[in-house]
Every structure is written in C-alpha cells, then in structure tokens.
N, C-alpha and C positions, 0 to 999 in steps of 0.2 A: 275357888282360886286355881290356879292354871300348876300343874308339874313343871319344876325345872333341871333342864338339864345343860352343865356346864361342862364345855369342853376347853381343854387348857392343852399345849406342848410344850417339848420340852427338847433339849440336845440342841437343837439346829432350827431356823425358819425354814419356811417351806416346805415342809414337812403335808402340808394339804389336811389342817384342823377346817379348812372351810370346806374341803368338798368332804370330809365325815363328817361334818354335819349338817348338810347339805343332804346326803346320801343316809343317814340314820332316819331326819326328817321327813323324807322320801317314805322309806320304812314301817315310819308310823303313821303316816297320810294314805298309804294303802290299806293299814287297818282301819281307816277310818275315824281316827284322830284328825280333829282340827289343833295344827300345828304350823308355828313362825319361827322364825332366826333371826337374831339379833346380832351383832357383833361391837364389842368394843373394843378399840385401836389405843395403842397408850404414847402415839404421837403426839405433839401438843399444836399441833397445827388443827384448827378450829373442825377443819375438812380438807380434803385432797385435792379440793380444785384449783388451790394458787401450785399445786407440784408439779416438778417437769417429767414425765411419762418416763424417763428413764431414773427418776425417783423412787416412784411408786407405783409406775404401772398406771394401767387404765384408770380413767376419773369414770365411777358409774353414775348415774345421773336418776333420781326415782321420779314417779308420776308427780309428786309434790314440788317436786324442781332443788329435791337438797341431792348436793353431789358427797359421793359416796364411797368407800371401798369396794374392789372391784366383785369383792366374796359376794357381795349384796346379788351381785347378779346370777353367781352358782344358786342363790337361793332359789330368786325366781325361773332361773329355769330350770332345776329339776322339781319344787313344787306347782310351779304356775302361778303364783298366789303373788302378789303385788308387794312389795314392798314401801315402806315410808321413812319419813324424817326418823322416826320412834324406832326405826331399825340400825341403826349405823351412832354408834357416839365416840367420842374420842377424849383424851384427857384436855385439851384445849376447850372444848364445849362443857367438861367437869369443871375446869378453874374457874372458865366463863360467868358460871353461873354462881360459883361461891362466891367469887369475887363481886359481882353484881348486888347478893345480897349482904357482904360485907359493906358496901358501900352505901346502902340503904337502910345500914344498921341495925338488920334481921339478925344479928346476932349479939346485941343489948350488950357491948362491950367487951365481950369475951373474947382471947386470942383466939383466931382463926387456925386450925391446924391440920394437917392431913389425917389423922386421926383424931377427934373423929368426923369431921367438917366435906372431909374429900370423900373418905368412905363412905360416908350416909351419902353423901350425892352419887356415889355410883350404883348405893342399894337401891335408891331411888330411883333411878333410869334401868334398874333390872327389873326393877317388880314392875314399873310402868305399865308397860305395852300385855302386862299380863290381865291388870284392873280393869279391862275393857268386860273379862268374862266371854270372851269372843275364840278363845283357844282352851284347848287342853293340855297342850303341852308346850313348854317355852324353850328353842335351844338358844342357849348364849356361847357364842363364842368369843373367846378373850386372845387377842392378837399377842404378837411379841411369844418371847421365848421365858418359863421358869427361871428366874435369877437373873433376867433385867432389872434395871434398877425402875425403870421406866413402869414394868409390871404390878411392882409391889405392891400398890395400893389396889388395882382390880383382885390378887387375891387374898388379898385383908379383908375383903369388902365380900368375897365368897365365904371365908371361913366365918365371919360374921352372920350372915345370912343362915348357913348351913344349921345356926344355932337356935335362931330367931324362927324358923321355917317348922314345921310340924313333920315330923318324923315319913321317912318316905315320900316327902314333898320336893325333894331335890337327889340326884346323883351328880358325882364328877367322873367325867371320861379324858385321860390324860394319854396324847399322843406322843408316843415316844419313838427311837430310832435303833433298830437291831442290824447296825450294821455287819456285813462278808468280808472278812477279811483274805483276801486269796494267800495272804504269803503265809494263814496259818490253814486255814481251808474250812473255815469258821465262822459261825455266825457269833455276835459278842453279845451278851447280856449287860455287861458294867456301866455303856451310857445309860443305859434304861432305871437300873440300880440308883445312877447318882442324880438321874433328874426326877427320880420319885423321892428321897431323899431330901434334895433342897426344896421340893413339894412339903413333905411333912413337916421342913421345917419351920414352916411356917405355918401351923395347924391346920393344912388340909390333907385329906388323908382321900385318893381316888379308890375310887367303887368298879372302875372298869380299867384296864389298860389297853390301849390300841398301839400295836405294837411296826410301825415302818418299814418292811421288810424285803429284800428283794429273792427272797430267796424264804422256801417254804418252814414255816416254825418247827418241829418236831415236839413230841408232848412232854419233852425232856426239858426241851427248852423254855417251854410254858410253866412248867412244872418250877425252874428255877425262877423266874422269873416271878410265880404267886408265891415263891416260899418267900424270897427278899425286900418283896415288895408288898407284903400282906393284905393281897387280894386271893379270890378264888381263883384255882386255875381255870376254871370255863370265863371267868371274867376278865382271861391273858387271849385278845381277841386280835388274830392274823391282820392286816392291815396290805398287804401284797401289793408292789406298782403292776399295774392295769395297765392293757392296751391301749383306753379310754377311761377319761373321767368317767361316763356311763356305768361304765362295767361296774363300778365300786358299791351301789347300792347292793347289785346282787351276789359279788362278792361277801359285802357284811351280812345279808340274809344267811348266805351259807353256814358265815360265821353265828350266827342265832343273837347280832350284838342288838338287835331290836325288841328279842324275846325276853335277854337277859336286862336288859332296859328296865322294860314295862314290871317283869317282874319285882326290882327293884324298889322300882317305884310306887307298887303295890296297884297296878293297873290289869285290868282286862280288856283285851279284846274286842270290837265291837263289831267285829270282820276277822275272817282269814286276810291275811296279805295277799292281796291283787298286784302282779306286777305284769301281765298279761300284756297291758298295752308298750310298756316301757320295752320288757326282752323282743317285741316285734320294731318296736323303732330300733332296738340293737342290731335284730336279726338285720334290718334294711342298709342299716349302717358299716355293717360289715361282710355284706355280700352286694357290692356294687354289679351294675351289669356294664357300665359304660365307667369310660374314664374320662375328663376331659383338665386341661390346663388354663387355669385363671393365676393373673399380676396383682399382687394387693403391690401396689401406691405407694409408697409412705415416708414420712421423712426420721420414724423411731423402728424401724422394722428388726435392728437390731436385738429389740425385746420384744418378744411374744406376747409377753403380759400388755402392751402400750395399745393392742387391736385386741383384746382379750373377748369382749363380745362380736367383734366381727368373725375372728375364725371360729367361736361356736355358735354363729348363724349361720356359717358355711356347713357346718356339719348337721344340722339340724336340716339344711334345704338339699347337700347333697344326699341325707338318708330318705327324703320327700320322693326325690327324682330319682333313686337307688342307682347311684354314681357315686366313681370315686373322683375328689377333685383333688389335681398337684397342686397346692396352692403355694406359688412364687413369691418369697416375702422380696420385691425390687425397690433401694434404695434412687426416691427419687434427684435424688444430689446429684448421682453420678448417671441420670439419663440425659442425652443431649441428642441432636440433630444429626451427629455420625455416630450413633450406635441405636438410635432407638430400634433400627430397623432387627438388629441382631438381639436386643433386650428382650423385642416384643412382639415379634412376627411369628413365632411359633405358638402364641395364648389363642384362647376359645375366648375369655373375658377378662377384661380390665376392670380392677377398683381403684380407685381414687381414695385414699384413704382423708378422715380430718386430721385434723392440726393447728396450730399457729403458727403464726411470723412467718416470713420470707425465706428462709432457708429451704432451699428443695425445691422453690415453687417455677422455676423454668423449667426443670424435670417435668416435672407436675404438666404443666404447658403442652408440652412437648407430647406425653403420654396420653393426653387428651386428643390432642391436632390427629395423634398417627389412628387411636381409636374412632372418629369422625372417618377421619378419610378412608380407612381401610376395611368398612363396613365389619369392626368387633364390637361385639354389644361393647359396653360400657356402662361403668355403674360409678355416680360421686357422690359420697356425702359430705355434708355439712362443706368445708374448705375444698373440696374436688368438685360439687357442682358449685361452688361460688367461683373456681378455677376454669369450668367447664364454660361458662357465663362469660370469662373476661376472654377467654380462646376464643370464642364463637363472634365475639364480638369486634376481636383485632383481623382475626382473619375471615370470615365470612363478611359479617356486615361493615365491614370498612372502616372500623371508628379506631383511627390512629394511637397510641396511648391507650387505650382503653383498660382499666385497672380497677386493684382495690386501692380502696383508702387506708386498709389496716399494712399494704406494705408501700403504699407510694400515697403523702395524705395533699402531695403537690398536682396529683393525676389530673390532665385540663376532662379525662371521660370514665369517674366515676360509676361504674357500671356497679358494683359493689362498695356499700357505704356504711358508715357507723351507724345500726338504729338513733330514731331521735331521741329516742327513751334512754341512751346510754351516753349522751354528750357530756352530761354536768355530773358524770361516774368518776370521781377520784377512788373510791376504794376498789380492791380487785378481786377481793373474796365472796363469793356469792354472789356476787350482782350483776353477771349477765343475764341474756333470757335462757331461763331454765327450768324446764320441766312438761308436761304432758299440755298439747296445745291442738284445738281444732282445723284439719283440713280438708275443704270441699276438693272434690276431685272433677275434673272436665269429664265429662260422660265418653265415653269410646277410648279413650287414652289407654296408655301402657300401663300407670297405675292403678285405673279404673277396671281393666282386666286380671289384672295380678290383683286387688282387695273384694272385687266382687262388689264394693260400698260404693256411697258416696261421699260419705262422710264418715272422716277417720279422726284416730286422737294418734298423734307419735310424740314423743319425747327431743325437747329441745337442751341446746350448749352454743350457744354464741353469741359474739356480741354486733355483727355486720350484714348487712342484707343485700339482695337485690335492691338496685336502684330502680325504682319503678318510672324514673323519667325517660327511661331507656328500654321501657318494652314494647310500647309501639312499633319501636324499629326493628328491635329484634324480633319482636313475633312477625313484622313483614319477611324477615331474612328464612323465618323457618325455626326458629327455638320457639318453642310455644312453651306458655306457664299455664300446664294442667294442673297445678294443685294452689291454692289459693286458701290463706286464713282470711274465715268470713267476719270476725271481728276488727282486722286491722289492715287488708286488705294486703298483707306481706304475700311474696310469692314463696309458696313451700318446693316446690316443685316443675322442674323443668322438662321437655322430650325436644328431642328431635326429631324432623319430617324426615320423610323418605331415608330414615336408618333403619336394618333389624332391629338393635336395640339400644334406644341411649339416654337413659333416664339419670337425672341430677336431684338431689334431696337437700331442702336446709337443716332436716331434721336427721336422728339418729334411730334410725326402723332398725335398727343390730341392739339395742338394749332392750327391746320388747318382741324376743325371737325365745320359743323357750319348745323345750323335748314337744311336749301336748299340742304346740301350738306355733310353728314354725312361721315365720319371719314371709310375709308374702312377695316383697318385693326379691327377697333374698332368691327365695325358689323359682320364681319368675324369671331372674338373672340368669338363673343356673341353667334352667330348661331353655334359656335364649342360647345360652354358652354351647348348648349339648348341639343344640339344632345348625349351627358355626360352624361347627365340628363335621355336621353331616354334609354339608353343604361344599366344604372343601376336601373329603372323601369324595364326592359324586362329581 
C-alpha cells in the first residue's frame, strides 16, 4: 500500500496548499518515487464546470473528459504525470454517491449520517487511487480553510484514517500564514498558533508546519512556533513567496521538507534528488535573451486564475525560446474599431482567449479582423478560432450574417453550430464534449511543424463546431482545416494562407503544456511572435 501525505491550510485561502504539494511531489519524484495528487474540494457543486471563471477560476479539463479543479493542473505540470477522474472529488460527488446508495437501500434501513456514512465515503475516495499498487506515495490535498464548516467532515475522515493506517503510513503537512506586520516591524506567530489549535481540535495533530511567509523565519521564530504548536522545530519549515511557482520546489529542497517527509514516513531513498533538468528550465526562464509583447483576448481577464493554464504555457514556451513575454491581459468588451489600432498595434502576438456567451465577442471580432489584416501571428482557442471562423467568413468570404448559433440561434449562415450529439442535452453538468480526442494534422501545415506528428491527442471543452457545410467555401477563400478528427470528421483545426502566423484550435493545447514538456503549438506562437518583432526592427 501506498504512503500518505495530507496537506491541510489554515488562516486564509490562497495560501498555495496546491503548489506545496505539487512542489513536495516534485521532490519525491526526483528521488524516484512513483507519486500522485489528489485533491478534494468541500464545495457541493458535483464539479466546476457549471461555474462562472470569476467563481472559481479556471475549469481544468483531464484526459478522461471530467472537469476539474484548476490545482489538478499544477499537478500535471510540475510532475508530467496525467491526471484522472480518481484525482479531483468534491463534497457534491460524496453526497452523490451516499445518496445513491441510500436510495438503493445499501444501507438496510439505518439513518444515513455524516458520521459515519459521509466520512467512510471520503476514506474511501482517499485510499482509492492508492489500491491500484501503481504509486508510493499519495499526496492529498484537502481544499477550504481549518474551521470551515464545509471542511469538517474531510478532517474527520483524516483523523479517522490516521488511526486505521499503520503507523508511519501517513503524515499531515499544515500550511499556515506568518504574517509582517510593518506598524510593529514584525513577523506574528498567533495566526499560525490558532489555526494549529482549531486543527487539534479536532484530533488531528500536524507532523510538519509550512509556514507563508514574506519575509525570512528566524530560528526564534521556528523555535516558538514548534514550542506552541508541538511539532519539531526542523519540522517549522519556511514556505517564502517566490518569484515563480517554479522556484518553490527548490526553495522546499532547501528547506529539507522532502527529507523530513520521507523520514517521517519511515522511507528511503531510491536516488539522490535529481533537479538538474527543472533549475535549467529555471535558469532559461529567468534569463530571457529577447523580449517580445503578446494580447491574451478575453472576456475574464480581470482574474488571473480564469486563463490559469494559458499563462503557464506561455512560461513554459517562453523559457523554450528564452524570451521574456509582456503578456497583455486586454478586456475584449472594451475593444472596438476606433481604438483597436491603439489597443493592439504595438503586440508581436495575439490570443484569442475561450469562453462562453456573447459578451465581448465584437472585441473578440475585431481583435481577429486587425490580427488577419496586419500580418500578427495570431493564436484562437476553442471560442477565438470558432470567432476566427465566423471573421473570416463575414469579411473575407462574403457570407453576410455569418455567425454562431450559441450567440445568434436565428443566424440565416451558421458557420458555427451546436454538435449534433448535443441538441437533445437539457442537463449542463458534464455534458459537453470533453476530454482527450484524436487529431490528423494536414502534412506541411503550421501545426504539422510546430508537433513534428501526425497524429495528435489534445483535450476537448465545448459544446459548438465548425459547420462543415461551410468549408468548401472557406477553404476556396484561403482558411484551410489542417487538423481534422478522423472519427467524426469535426474540424480541429484551422490556418491561414499567405499569413506568418495564424492558427485557430477547437481544442485546449494550454492544459497539456507542462515544465518537461512544453505546449508545441504554444512555443511555435512565441517563436512566430519573436520573428514579428524582427521583422519590424529591420
């Protein structure tokens, strides 16, 4: 059976329990450890995909097609290691399932109660994905803040386990927040105090604390810290904000929170720690030789988190091409036909960011027409080539009207259309297309150069296509569909003739972009972006 390690926070969200664990995992995968992350969420919504991106942030989408928390994607990319359905649960998919067998009378008339009905289901979804025998070690991370009400039962269900588990089969790692206070000149220990405290109170008791810090610990402060909180002081471990997410694994190395780990757990070794390749993607990443300026698109750009895999495939491809990118988060609402020219005429590259509904999509329009015309690469996914598609087609190929159906379902030229597999869909949870789907690639094309393949798998989110009654014309106009699924014959993939660079995607190539193994299309963009750049220098 597999080690498990639980990470819990405490004070504040956002605190980044998922890139320590993300970054610990990292840690034990250079020794050579086979190791996964898990997360459970104690929202009661089933999954994140019916939420609006200034909810919750990005919806991550895995190979299996179940959408996700966006942590799931820190996973994959500083392991590389795939994630699944068995990785992401939430208290919605807990009731889900009690309730289900309450209803099929798996429970022979007994009251159903959260103790102990909810918590055996969440023990059960912890130890799951361990039963495979496929890892060694398990990190779960448990969403929400100590002393949510929302919480309780995830760690009911820990201290339960902790008991059940064979000694040195599990540690808890609890992130906590050592805030500066300038008006005393101070770093405070008390929140750290009182969220180990409503921890204990409820009999779990942490083996490591990770402590949030902007400002360096002192051994004094460690010191109070393991006296109040009855950990060792080497197990009161820095936690520092970072330049970069990056940085933070070999931050914690420094800290020795991997050695104190293993030891814990009563583990060895099977390797020194290899980080060899990771600090030269840093080194790349923070010694750019070029600079260049790309537009993300969008109509949430307000929030970071709502493109959260897009701008870490831009980091991932600018440390490829070792360039620094300014990357312009532009609200497409407010682009129009008298300002595009000053919005947008100083970028190297445009993206198109996705989305739903109608809101922003004349920007959108607009941001395409001036990248077409003004020979800047350009890049759409998902809603920006379905955007790119219905541009091309009102002003290039002449077809008046030309529209989706998801924002005009009266349009007399459908160029974009609801799948037919999604007409008789009342429900809205899950049931778009989603997930990992095969695409042949036109030989000589810009995606055929940027994958090196022929045939690719990227990860699908939506419910509207290409209208294929409409490619004929458009491929006589000059959009050609070089990518093509060879099962259903949908177009993945669009270019433009005689542009540098102008590639559209129906898929999402930013959720399978990771440190090891950067995003092809992504660096492709960037190195079009750079070459823009040269071009209008000379």
């Amino acid at each position: 059976m597999a080690k498990h390690i639980f990470v819990t926070g405490g004070v504040t969200s956002s605190l980044g329990k998922g890139i320590l664990a993300a970054s610990l995992s990292k840690l034990l995968q250079s020794r050579g450890f086979k190791v996964t992350i898990q997360k459970f969420d104690p929202y009661i919504n089933v999954d994140p995909g019916t939420m609006n991106p200034y909810e919750h942030g990005e919806c991550f989408v895995t190979d299996d097609g179940t959408e996700t928390d966006l942590d799931l994607g820190h996973y994959e990319r500083f392991l590389n290691v795939r994630t699944s359905q068995a990785n992401n649960v939430t208290t919605g998919k807990i009731y889900q399932t009690v309730i289900q067998k309450e209803r099929r009378g798996d429970y022979l008339g007994k009251t159903v109660q959260v103790i102990p009905h909810i918590t055996d289901e969440i023990k059960r979804r912890m130890l799951l994905i361990s039963e495979s025998g496929e890892y060694d070690i398990v990190v779960t991370e448990v969403g929400g803040t100590v002393g949510d009400i929302e919480s309780l039962p995830y760690i009911e269900a820990i201290r339960q386990l902790r008991l059940e588990l064979p000694n040195q089969d599990s540690i808890i790692i609890h992130l906590t927040l050592v805030p500066y206070l300038a008006s005393a000149g101070e770093l405070k220990t008390k929140p750290t105090q009182h969220s180990v405290k409503e921890l204990t109170t409820h009999g779990v008791f942490p083996d490591i604390i990770a402590c949030r810090t902007e400002r360096h610990l002192s051994d004094e402060i460690k010191s109070k810290i393991a006296l109040f909180c009855n950990v060792e002081k080497r197990a009161v471990i820095e936690s520092a904000d970072a330049d970069t997410i990056y940085d933070v694994p070999v931050l914690l190395q420094e800290e020795k929170l991997d050695e104190i780990a293993l030891e814990k757990l009563g583990l060895q070794s099977p390797q020194d720690s290899n980080l060899t390749n990771w600090k030269a993607f840093l080194h790349r990443l923070k010694h750019p030789k070029k600079t260049i300026k790309i537009g993300l698109i969008g109509k949430y750009v307000e929030l970071q988190d709502a493109y959260k895999s897009i701008h870490e495939a831009f980091n991932h491809a600018k440390a490829q091409n070792e360039c620094e990118i300014e990357l312009e988060n532009i609200h497409s609402q407010y682009i129009s036909s008298d300002n595009v020219d000053l919005k947008l005429s100083h970028l190297n590259g445009i993206l198109v960011a996705p989305g739903f509904g109608d809101r922003g999509i004349n920007g959108k329009l607009t941001a395409i027409k001036y990248a077409r015309e003004n020979n800047i690469p350009f890049f759409g996914i998902c809603l920006g080539m379905q955007m790119a598609v219905v541009e091309f087609s009102r002003h290039v190929a002449g077809i008046e009207g030309a529209h989706s159906t998801e924002m005009n379902e009266q349009t007399e030229h459908p160029v974009i259309s609801l799948m037919a597999d999604q007409k008789d869909i009342v429900d809205k949870g899950g049931t778009m297309r989603l997930g990992a789907y095969d695409c042949a690639l036109k030989e000589g094309s810009k995606a055929h150069q940027a994958y090196g393949e022929i045939l690719i798998s990227e990860r699908h989110r939506h419910r509207f296509e290409f209208n294929n009654d409409y490619l004929e014309v458009l491929t006589a106009k000059g959009l050609k569909a070089t990518g093509i699924n060879p099962a259903t014959n949908l177009v993945e993939i669009v270019e433009l003739e005689n542009h540098p660079w102008f590639v559209g995607v129906q898929f999402h190539p930013e959720l399978k972009s990771t440190v090891a193994n950067p995003q092809p299309l992504f660096v492709d963009f960037v190195e079009a972006a750079l070459k823009h750049k040269e071009v209008l220098v000379h």
